[in-house]
C-alpha positions in Angstrom: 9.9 3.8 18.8 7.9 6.4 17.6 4.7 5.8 15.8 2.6 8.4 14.0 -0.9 8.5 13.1 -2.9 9.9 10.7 -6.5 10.5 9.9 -7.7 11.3 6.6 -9.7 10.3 3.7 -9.5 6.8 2.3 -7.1 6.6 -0.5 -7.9 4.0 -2.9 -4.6 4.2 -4.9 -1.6 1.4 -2.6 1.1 3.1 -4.4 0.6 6.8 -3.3 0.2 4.6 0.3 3.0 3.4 -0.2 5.1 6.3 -1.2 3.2 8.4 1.3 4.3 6.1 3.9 7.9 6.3 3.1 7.8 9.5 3.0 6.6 9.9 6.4 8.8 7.3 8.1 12.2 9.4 6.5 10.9 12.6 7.5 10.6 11.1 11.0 13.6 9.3 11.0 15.4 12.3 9.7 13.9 14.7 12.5 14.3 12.5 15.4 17.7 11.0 14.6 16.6 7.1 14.5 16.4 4.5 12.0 13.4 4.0 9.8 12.9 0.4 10.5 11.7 1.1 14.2 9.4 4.4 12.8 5.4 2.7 12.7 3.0 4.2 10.8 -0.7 3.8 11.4 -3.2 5.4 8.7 -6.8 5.3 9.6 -8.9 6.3 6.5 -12.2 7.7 7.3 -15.4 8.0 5.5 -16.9 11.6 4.9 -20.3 9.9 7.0 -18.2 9.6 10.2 -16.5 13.2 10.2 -17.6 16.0 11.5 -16.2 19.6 10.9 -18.5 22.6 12.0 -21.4 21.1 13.7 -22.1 18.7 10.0 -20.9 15.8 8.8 -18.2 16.3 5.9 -20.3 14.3 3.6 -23.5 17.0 3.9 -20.7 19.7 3.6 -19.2 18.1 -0.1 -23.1 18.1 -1.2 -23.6 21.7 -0.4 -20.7 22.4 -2.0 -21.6 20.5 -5.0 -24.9 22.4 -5.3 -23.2 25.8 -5.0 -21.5 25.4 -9.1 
């Protein structure tokens, strides 16, 4: 049973989960030849104060970018 997880950004809007998640599970399905129903999903949303990309924390980086306009 394959199960995929993804990291991202929390996404406050259940039905673009939802489709997102279908989406997913019948590209999966589709690739590795299997039924949907046994494909698991696992989304982990993060906050922007517990990621780091570059040495800083994504939250500092979407204030400096706000600064820059």
């Amino acid at each position: 049973m394959p199960v995929i997880r993804i990291d991202g950004p929390r996404v406050e809007d259940l039905n673009r989960k939802r489709q997102f998640v279908k989406d997913v599970t019948n590209a999966a399905a589709a690739l590795y030849g299997l039924p949907p129903d046994i494909i698991t999903v696992l989304l982990r949303e993060n906050a922007p104060e517990n990621v780091g990309a570059g040495g800083q924390l994504l939250i500092d980086l979407h204030k400096s970018h706000d600064t820059d306009n």
